[in-house]
N, C-alpha and C positions, 0 to 999 in steps of 0.2 A: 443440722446445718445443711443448707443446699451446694451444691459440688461445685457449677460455676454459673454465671450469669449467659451465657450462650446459649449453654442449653433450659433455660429460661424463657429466653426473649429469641428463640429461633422457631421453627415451625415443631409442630409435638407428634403430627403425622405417624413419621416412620416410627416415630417411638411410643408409639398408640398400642401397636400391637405387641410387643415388647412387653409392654407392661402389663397388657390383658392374661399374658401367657403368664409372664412373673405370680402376676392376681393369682388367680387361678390354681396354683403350684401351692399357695401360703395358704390359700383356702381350705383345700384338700389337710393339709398338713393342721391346720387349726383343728377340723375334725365336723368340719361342717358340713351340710348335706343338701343337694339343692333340692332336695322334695321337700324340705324343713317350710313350716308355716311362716310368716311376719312373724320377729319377737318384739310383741308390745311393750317387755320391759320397761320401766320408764324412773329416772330419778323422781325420789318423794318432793315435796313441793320445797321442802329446808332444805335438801342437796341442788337441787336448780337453782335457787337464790342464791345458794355459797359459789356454786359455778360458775353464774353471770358475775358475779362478786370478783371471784378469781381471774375472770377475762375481764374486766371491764375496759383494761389498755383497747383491747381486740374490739369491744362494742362500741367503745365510743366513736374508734376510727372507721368502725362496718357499714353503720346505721344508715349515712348519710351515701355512703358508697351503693350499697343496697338499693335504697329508696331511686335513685337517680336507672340504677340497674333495673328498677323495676319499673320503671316509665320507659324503658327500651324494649320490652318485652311484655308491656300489658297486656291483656284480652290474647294471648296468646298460647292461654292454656299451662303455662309453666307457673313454677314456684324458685323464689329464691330462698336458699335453706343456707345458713352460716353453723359452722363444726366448731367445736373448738379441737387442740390438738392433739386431744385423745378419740374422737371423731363422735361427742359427744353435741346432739345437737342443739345450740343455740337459741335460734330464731329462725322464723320461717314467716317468707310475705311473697302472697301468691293471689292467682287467680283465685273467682271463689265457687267457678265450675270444676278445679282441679284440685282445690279442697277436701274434697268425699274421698278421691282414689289418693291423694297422699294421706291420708287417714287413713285407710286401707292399709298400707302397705305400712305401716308405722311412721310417717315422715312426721314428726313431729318433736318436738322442742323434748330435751331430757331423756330422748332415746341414741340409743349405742348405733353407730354406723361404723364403724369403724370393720375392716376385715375378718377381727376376731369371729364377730358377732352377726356379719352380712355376708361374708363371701367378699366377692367380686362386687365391686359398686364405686362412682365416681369419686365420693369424700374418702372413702375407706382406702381405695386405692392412692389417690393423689395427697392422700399424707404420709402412705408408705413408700412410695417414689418420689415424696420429693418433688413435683412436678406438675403437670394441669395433663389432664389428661380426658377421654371420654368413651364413658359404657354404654353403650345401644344395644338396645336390644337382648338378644337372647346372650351378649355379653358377658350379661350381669349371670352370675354365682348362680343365685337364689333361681330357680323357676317365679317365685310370688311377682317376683320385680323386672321379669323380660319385657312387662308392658311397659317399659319405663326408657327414655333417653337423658343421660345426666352427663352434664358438661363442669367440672369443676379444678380449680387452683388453686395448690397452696396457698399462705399468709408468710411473707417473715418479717420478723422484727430488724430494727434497725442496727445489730449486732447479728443477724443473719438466722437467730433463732425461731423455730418453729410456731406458731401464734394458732393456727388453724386454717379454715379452708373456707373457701364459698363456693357455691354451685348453684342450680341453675336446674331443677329436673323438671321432666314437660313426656307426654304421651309419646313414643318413640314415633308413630306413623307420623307425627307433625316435627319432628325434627327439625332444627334449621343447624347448618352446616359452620355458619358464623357465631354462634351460642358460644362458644368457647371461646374465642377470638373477642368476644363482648364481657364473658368471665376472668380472663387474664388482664385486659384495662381496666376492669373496676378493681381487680386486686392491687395493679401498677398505682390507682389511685392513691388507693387506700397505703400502699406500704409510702409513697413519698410524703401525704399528709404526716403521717407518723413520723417521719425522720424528722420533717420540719419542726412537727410539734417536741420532739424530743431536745433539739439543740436550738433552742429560741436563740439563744447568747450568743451563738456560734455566727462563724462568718463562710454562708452559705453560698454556694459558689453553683450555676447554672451554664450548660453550657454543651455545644451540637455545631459539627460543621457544617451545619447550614445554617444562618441569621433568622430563617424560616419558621425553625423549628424549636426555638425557645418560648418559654412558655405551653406549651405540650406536651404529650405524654413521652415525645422520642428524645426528650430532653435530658441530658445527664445531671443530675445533683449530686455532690458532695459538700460533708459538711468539716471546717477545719475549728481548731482553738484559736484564740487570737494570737498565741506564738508558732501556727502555723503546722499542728500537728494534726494530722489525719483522725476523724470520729465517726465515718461512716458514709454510703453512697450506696444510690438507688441501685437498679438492674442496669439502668440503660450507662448510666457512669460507670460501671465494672464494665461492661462491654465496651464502650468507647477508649477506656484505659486496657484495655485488654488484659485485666487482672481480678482474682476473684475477692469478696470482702476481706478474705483472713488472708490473704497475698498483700492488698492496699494498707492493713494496721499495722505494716512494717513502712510506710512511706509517710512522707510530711507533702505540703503545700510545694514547699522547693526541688523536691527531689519530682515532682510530678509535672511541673508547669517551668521548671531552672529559671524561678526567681523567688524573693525574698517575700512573703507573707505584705512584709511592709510595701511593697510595691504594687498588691492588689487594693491596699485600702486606700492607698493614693491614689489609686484607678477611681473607685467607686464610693469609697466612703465619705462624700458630702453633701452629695444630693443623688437623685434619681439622674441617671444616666446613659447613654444610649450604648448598644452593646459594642463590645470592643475584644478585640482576636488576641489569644496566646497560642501558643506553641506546646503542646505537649512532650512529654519526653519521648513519644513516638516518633516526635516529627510532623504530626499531623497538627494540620491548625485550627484550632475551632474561634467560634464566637461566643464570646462570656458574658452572665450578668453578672453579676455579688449583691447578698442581701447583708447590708454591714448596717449596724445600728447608730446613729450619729451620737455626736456628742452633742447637748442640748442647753442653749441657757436655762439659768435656773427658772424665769418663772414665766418669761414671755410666751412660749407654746401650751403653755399649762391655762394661762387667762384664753389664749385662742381659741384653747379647746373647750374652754368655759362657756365662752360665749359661741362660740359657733354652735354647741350641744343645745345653750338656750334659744337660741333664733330657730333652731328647723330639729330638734329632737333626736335628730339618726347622727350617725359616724359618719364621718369624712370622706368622698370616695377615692379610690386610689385613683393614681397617675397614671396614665399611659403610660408605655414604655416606648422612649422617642426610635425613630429608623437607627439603622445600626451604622456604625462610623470606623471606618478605619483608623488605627492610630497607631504609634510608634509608642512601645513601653520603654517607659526609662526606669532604670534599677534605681532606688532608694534604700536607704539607712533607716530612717526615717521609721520609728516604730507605731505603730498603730495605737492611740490613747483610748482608755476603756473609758465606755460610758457612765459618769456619773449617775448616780442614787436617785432616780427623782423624788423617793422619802426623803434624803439626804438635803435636796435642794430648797424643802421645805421649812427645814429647822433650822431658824434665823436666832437662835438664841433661847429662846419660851421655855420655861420648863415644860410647862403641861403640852406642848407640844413636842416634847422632845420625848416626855414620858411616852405620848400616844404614839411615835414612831417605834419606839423601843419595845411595844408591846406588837404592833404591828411586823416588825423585823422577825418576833419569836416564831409567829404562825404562818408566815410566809408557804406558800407552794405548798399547806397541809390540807386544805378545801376545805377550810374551816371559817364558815361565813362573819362578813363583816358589818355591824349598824353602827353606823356614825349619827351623832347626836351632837347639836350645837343650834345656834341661833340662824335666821335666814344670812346668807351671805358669807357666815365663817370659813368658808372654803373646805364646805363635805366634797362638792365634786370634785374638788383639786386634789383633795387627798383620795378619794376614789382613783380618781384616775394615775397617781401617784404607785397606789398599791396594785395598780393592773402594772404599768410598766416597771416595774421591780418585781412582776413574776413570771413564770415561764412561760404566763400564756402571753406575752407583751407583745407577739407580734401575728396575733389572732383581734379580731374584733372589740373592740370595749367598747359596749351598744348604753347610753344611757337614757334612761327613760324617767321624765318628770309628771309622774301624779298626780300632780296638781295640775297642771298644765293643757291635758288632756281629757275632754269635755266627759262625763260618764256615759253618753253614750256613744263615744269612741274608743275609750281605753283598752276595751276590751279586744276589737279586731287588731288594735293597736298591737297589743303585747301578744294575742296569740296568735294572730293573722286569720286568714279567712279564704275560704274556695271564692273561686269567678260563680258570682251570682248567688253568692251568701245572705246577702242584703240588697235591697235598694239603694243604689249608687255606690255598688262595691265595683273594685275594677276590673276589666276585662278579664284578666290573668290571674284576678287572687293580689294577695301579697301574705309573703312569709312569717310577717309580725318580726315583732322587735327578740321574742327568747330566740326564735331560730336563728336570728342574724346574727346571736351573739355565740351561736355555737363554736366552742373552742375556747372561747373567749371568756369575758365578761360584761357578764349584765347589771348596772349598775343604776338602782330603783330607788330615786330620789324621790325625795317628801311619800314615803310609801306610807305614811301616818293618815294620806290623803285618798287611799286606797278607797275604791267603794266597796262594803262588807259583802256585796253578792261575788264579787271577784278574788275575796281572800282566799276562798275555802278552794277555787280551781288555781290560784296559784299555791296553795300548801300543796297539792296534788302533783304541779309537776315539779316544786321542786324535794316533794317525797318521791316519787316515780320516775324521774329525768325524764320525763314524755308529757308532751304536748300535743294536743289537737285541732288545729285550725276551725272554728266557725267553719260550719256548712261541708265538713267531711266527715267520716267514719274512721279515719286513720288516727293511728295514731304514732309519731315521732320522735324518735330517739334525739334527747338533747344533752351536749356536754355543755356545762357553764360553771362556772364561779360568779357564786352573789355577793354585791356587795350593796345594803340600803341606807337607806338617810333618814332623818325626818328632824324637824324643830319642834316635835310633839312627842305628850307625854304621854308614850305607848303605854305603859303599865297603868296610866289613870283611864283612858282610852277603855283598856279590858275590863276596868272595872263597870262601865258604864254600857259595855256590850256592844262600842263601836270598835273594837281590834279584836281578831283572833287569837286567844290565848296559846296554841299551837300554833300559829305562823308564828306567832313573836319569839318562843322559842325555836324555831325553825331556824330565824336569821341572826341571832343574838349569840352564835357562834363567840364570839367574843365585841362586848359591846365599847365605843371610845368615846370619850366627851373632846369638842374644841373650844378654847374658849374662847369669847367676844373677843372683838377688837380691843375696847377699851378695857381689859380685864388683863393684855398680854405685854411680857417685861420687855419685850421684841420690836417695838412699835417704829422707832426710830430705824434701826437697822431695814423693818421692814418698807417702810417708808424709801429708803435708798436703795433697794432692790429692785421694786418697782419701778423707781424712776430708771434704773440701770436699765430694765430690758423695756422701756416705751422710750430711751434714747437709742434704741439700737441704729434705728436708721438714719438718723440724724447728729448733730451734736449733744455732745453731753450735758444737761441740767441739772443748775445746784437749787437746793432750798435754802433758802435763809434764817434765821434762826429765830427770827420775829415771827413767820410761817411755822416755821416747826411748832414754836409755843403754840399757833393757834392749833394747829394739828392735833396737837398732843390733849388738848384741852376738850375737843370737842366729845359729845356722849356715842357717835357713829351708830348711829342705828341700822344702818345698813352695812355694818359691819366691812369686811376684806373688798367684798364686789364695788360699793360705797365710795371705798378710797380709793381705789383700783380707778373706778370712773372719774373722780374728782382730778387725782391726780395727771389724768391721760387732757383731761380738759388741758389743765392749768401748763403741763411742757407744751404743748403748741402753743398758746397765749404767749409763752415767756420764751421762745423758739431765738427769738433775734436779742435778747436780754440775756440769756444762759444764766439765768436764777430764777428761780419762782418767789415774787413777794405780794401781798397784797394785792394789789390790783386787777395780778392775773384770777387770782380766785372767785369763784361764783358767787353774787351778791348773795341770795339764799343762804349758802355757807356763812355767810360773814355775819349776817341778821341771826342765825341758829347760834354759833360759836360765842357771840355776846352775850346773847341772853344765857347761855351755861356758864362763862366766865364770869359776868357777874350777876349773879341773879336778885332780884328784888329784897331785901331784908325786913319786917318788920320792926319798926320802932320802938315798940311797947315790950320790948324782950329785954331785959337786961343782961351785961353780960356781968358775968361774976367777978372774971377778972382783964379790967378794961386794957384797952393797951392803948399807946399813943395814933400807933400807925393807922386804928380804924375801929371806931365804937358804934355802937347799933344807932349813936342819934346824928352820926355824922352823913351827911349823906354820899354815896360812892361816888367817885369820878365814872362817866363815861369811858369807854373802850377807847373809844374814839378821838379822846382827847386829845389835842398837841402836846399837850404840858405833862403826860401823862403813857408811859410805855403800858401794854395789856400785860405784860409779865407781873409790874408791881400792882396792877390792878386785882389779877389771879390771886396773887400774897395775900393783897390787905381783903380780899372774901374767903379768902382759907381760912386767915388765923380769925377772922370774924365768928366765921361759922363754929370753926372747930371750940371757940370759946363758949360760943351757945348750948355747944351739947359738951361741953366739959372731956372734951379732948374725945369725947368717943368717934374713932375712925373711919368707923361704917355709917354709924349716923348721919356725920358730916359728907361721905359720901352720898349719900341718898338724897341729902338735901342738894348738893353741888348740883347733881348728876354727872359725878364722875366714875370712873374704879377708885377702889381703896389702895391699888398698886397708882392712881396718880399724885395721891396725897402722901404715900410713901416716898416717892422719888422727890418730893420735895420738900423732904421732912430737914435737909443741912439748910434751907434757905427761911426756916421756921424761926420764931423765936424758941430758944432751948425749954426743954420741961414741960413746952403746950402738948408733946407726943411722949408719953412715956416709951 
């Protein structure tokens, strides 16, 4: 545990040498010797996999930190090296003229740094102090390693525990004096990424007496419960509250800021909002944001996010954060509502859909990959995007990416990105690709059926290795993700044919879900007025009438959920000043489809075995269309027609209809008795 946030986040100067003496003193006492060679010791290749294994918290949140560290310090002769917190190292990403002499000196991934084993040296020391500290020179323990300048900071975790260290070592004659000062904000980075990632749920609270300085690194974070209970806070939040992590896990929300939990979510939790000032218990006033997660209708943000994904392929980009605004807090009672299930918002009744959430619910936050399988349109992405926001990573990226959509000779800069001047009409800059952008997040790889077979075998690769390599680099990229893929194809016929990788598909088949059609689901109705519920949002409210509904109900949807989703959004503006949807509003196309499935052509030359009054094969149908003639008893006398033809069989008569066998079922009490066993 680190002692307090002050001496953290203040200058390390005077307590440079402090610690070199300290160093020094443990060294001696370890038994080490500074005429001693480099100990090339090194973890076997099964003990470094289990130690990357056992840090992965610490990698996932390093890599990215690192990488950006190491675009601060290129061509500059130095290495960045990550410990873990037995000062075992890591990873290392460096020059590649400075390569040879950390080789030399053992700098290398599965070797011992630590005091025991080095003396005096930056990781070894600044895991034993606690602190960031820096060896120059003849500093260092070891004679081997006086050629050396190393500038490095603890890691802690979000409970205040030890995680490991990162550094930063470079030729001591090229020294740069701010190297440390660049090693402490990537750590600053790295530990608040971590908090956030840790408490997605949570209602994270930002905040600096200056309006300036939010959103930056001098910004304080803390994170609370929604009844207001303290769960943890960066560096610069223990300084600003002038208290250490294990001093603040005796405080709440109220006792820190003297008001009610409830009063912050009434500040901030509706929309994105511009910053606004409390009071500390010091007295001091700062300026706040809060990341509060809203409450969400059930399906209207889900279809936007549908279609917004299908129009331009990337995630949404965030809001600005407007100028900051002075305001007067007023105390509320008023408790903060948790956010509904978006799994939850989706189960309108359906069994098979209720089952597929229930199995989905089990594996929740295990990283255990998801393929959804169903027809075009059944709403994979809804439920994709469903099972990102019901996980922890809900308030990180969910990148969706359609393979179909993207031509084969795109796909690939697409998803893994690409260096500036990769290709011919690449862009100035590069771009990241769609896995890096979903780092943290989720990646979710619709119609991945549509994959081209040369791109399988480098996505098995990074999602076996969590590393990625951009087109037209050398690097390669540490990536955190959750997959989640789709397809309306049949992966397993697919491999037999030698168009899918029988290793990818076990790769993503973590746990596989079917959705079923449209016309297959007991839900239909229900779901029919949900729909209309959130496309009257902004408007008045729209009834369907029951003449509609029958045609609704009847139709085969081939384009399944999206289908009606469009049909419907058509039909409430048509019927906007009528406040009912009845015929006329609906698309002629629809109406010409719908007939011809409600009554379909019958053969005369069929007999039926046992005739009925209401409708025999020599009679001829009435028209949909009829005055004299409603489509519901139309629907009837071609059910019991058909169902006669095939001697009550269910499915048959389905298949002839073109309907589900759940629509013959639901109108099995308007039947004559004994035609449906």
């Amino acid at each position: 545990m680190h002692t307090s946030p002050a001496a953290n986040t203040g200058t390390v100067s005077a307590q440079n040498e402090d610690s070199i003496i300290k160093a020094h003193e443990r060294s001696q006492a370890f038994g080490v010797a500074a005429a001693d060679d480099p100990d090339f010791s090194s973890l076997t290749h099964i003990q470094l996999e289990r130690a990357l294994d056992e840090n992965r918290l610490l990698l996932d949140h390093a890599f990215p930190a690192m990488q950006t560290l190491y675009g601060q310090i290129a061509n500059t002769g130095n290495v960045v090296v990550l410990s873990s917190a037995q000062g075992v190292l890591l990873h290392t990403l460096g020059d590649t003229d400075f390569e040879e002499k950390a080789s030399k000196v053992a700098l290398l991934p599965g070797v011992d740094w630590s005091e025991r084993t080095k003396g005096t040296n930056a990781i070894g020391t600044a895991l034993s102090e606690l602190q960031p500290v820096t060896v120059h020179g003849k500093q260092h323990y070891l004679a081997a390693n006086m050629g050396l300048a190393c500038s490095c900071a603890p890691i802690f975790d979000p409970e205040g525990g030890l995680l490991g260290a990162l550094d930063v070592t470079g030729d001591y004659r090229s020294h740069h004096p701010h190297t440390l000062a660049l090693v402490r904000m990537s750590v600053q980075m790295m530990e608040n990424r971590m908090l956030e990632n840790s408490f997605p749920k949570a209602i994270q609270l930002r905040f600096h007496a200056g309006a300036e300085f939010l959103g930056t690194l001098a910004e304080g974070l803390v994170a609370f419960t929604r009844d207001g209970r303290f769960l943890s806070a960066n560096r610069c939040a223990q300084f600003q509250l002038g208290m250490s992590l294990n001093a603040l896990k005796a405080h709440t929300f109220s006792s820190l800021f003297d008001l009610p939990i409830s009063a912050l979510v009434d500040l901030f939790g509706n929309a994105p909002t511009a910053p606004k000032q409390l009071c500390m218990h010091n007295g001091v006033n700062v300026w706040c944001q809060a990341d509060i997660r809203p409450t969400s209708p059930w399906i209207a943000p889900l279809f936007s996010a549908m279609q917004d994904s299908s129009a331009t392929g990337s995630p949404a980009q965030p809001t600005k954060t407007p100028p900051p605004e002075e305001v007067v807090v007023t105390r509320s009672r008023s408790d903060a509502r948790r956010r509904a299930s978006a799994l939850d918002e989706l189960d309108t009744g359906d069994k098979q859909i209720h089952s597929v959430i229930h199995k989905l619910r089990k594996v929740a936050n295990h990283d255990i990959p998801v393929l959804i399988l169903g027809e075009t349109g059944t709403g994979k992405d809804l439920m994709a995007r469903a099972i990102h926001d019901d996980s922890q990573r809900a308030n990180k990226p969910f990148v969706p990416v359609n393979c179909a959509s993207i031509p084969d000779t795109l796909i690939e800069a697409e998803l893994f990105g690409y260096e500036e001047g990769a290709f011919t009409g690449a862009r100035k800059k590069g771009s990241p690709g769609k896995i890096l952008q979903a780092h943290g997040g989720t990646l979710f790889l619709d119609e991945i059926g549509d994959m081209p077979p040369h791109l399988q075998a480098r996505l098995l690769r990074v999602l076996q290795e969590r590393k990625v390599s951009p087109l037209g680099s050398a690097n390669e990229l540490h990536v955190d993700i959750y997959v989640v893929s789709a397809t309306h194809k049949n992966l397993k016929e697919m491999i037999t044919h030698g168009q899918f990788r029988e290793d990818l598909y076990y790769r993503l088949n973590g746990i596989v879900v079917q959705l079923p059609a449209l016309r297959d689901r007991s839900d239909f109705e229900p779901l029919v007025h949900k729909i209309l519920q959130s496309l009257s949002k902004t408007g008045p409210a729209v009834a369907v009438s029951r003449d509609v509904m029958t045609l609704l109900r009847c139709h085969h949807w081939p384009g399944n959920l999206r289908q009606l989703h469009n049909l419907l959004r058509t039909a409430v503006v048509m019927a906007r000043d009528d406040g009912c949807i009845e015929r006329e509003h609906l698309p002629d196309d629809f109406l010409m489809d719908v007939s011809g499935a409600v009554a379909p052509r019958v053969e005369t030359d069929v007999e039926s075995p046992h005739p009925h009054p209401a409708a025999t094969p020599s009679e001829p149908l009435p028209h949909p269309d009829a005055d004299n003639q409603r489509l519901q008893d139309v629907t009837l006398q071609t059910m019991v027609q058909i169902l006669r033809q095939h001697k009550g069989n269910i499915s048959a008569a389905a298949k002839a209809l073109g309907v589900s066998r759940n629509t013959i079922y639901r109108k099995k009490h308007l039947l004559p008795q004994g035609l449906i066993d």
